[in-house]
C-alpha positions in Angstrom: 109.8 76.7 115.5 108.3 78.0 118.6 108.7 74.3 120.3 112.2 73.4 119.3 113.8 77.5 118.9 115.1 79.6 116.3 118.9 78.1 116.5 117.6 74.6 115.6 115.2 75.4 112.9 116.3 78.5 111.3 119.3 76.9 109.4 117.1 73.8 108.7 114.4 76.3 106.9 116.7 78.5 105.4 117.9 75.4 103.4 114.7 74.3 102.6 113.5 77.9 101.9 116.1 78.1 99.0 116.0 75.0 97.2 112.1 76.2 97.0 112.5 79.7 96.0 114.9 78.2 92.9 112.5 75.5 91.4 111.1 76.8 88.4 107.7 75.5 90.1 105.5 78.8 91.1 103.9 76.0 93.9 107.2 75.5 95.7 108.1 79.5 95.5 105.0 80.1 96.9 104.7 77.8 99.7 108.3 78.9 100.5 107.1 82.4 100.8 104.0 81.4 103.1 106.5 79.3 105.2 109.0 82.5 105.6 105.7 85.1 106.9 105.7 83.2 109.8 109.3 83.3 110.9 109.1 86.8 112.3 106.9 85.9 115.4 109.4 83.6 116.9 112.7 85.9 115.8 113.7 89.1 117.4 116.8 89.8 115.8 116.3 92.1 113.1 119.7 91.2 111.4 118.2 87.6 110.8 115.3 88.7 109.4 116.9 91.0 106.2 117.9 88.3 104.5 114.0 87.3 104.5 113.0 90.2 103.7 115.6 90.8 100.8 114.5 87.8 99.3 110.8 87.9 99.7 110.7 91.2 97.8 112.7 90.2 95.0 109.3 88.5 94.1 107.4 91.1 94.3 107.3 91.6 90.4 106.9 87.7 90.1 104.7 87.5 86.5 102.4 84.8 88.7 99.8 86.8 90.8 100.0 83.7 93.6 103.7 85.0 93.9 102.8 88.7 94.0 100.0 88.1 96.5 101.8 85.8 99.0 104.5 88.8 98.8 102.6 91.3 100.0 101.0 88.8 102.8 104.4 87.9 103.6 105.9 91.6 103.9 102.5 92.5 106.0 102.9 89.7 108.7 106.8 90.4 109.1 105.4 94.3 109.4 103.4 92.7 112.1 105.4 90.9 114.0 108.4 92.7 113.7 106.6 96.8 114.2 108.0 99.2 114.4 112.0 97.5 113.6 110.9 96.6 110.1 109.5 100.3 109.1 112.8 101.8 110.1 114.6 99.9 107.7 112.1 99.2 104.9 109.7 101.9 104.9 110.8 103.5 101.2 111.4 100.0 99.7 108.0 98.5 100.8 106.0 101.9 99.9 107.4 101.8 96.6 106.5 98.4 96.0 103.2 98.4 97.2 102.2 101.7 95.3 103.6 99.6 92.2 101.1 96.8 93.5 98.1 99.1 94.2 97.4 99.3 90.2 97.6 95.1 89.7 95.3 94.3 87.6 94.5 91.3 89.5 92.0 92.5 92.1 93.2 89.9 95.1 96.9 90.8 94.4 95.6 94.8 94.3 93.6 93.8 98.2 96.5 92.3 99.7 99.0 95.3 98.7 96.3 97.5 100.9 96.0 94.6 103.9 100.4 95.0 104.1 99.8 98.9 104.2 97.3 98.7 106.5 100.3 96.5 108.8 103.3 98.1 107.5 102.0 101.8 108.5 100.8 101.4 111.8 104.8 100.9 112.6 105.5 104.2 110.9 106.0 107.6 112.4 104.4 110.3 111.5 107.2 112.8 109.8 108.3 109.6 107.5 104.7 108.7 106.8 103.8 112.5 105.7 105.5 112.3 102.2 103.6 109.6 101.1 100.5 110.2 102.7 99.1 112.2 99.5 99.9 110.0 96.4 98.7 106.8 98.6 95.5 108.2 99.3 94.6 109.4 95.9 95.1 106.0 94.5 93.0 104.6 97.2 90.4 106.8 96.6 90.7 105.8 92.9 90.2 101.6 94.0 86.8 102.6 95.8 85.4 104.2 93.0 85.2 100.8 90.9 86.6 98.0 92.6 85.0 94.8 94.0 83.6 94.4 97.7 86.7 92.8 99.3 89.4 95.3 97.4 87.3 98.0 98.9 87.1 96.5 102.4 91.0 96.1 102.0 91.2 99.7 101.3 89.5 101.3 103.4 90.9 99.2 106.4 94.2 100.5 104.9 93.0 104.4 104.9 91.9 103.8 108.5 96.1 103.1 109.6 96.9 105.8 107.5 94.4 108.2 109.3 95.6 107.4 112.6 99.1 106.8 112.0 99.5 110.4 110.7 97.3 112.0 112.7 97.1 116.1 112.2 98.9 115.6 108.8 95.3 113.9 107.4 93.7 116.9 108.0 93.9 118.7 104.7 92.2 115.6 103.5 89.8 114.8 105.7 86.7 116.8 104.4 87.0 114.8 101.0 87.4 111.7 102.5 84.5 112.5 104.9 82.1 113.1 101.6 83.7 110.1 100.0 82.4 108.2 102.2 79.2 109.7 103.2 78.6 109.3 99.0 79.7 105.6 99.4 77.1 104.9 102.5 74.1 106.2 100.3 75.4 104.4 97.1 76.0 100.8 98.9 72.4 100.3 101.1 72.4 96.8 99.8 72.2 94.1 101.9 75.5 92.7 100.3 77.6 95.7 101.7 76.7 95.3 105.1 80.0 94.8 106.2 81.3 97.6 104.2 79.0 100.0 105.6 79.8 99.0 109.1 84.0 99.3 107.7 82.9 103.0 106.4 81.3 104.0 109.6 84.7 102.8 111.3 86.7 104.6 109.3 85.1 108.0 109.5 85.3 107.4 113.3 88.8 106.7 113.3 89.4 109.6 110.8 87.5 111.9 113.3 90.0 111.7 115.7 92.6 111.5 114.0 92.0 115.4 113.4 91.0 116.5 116.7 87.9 117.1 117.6 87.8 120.7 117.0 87.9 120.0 113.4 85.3 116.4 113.7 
């Protein structure tokens, strides 16, 4: 797309796109998915990219976990690309979506809601992020407390946007989170969770200023 242009190859994969998303096949959805998180990098009209978006999350309660988990990949990159234009539009679709998807109970699916948090918020502002901010971080301190390594990594990387995206608003929570994860650095000295330390350590940093140091 990036060699020929988006007039060319836009109607070309908007065809293909849909005679994908409508075989009963899970493969085709899914590839068709994959092949429509790339599009926003090379678009910059937002008005060409809500049809995308409509369609991709009208998967997002897909029975296939693939489905639900290229979704929320899909969604993320878009977020990426397309920051902060998507999150003015989408931003109480995809929260509600993803705080459905935070309590998958397939733990990839359940990582990859937190990974398109982690890109959808960093386009957010700060008043619009505030109502959420609560629920969002109870359930993500819920995942830490029995999840697997990579959910957990997803997570925190997740609570780290949320920290600096709504800066003084994360101070009423901050102390928790700070023995949270103090609790988690003592309880994971394992050589297996050296990368989750070093995520931890990360996090409390970004947390830190998030509040100001006054309150660090």
């Amino acid at each position: 797309m990036s060699a020929i242009g988006e007039k060319a190859m836009l109607p070309i994969l908007a065809s293909l796109v849909q005679q994908m998303m409508t075989n009963p096949d899970w493969r085709y959805q899914n590839a068709a998915i994959m092949a429509l998180s790339q599009v926003g990098e090379y678009i910059d009209d937002i008005e060409q990219v809500k049809p995308i978006m409509n369609m991709v999350i009208s998967f997002h309660d897909n029975k296939n976990p693939r489905i639900r988990h290229s979704v929320c990949h899909c969604i993320g990159q878009i977020s990426d690309d397309m920051n902060p234009k998507i999150q003015e539009i989408y931003s109480e679709q995809v929260l509600s979506i993803m705080s459905k998807l935070l309590y998958d109970p397939v733990p990839r699916v359940v990582s990859n809601a937190a990974a398109c948090l982690a890109n959808f918020v960093e386009g957010m502002n700060e008043a619009t992020l505030k109502n959420y901010l609560k629920p969002f971080l109870v359930r993500f301190f819920e995942i830490l407390q029995n999840a697997c390594s990579f959910t957990k990594e997803s997570v925190i990387s997740a609570i780290s946007t949320f920290a600096e995206t709504s800066g003084k608003d994360f101070l009423p929570y901050y102390d928790d989170a700070v023995n949270f994860f103090f609790r988690m650095m003592e309880t994971h000295q394992d050589k297996l969770y050296k990368q989750l330390r070093g995520m931890i350590i990360e996090v409390l940093t970004i947390m830190a200023h998030a509040v100001e140091y006054e309150n660090f």
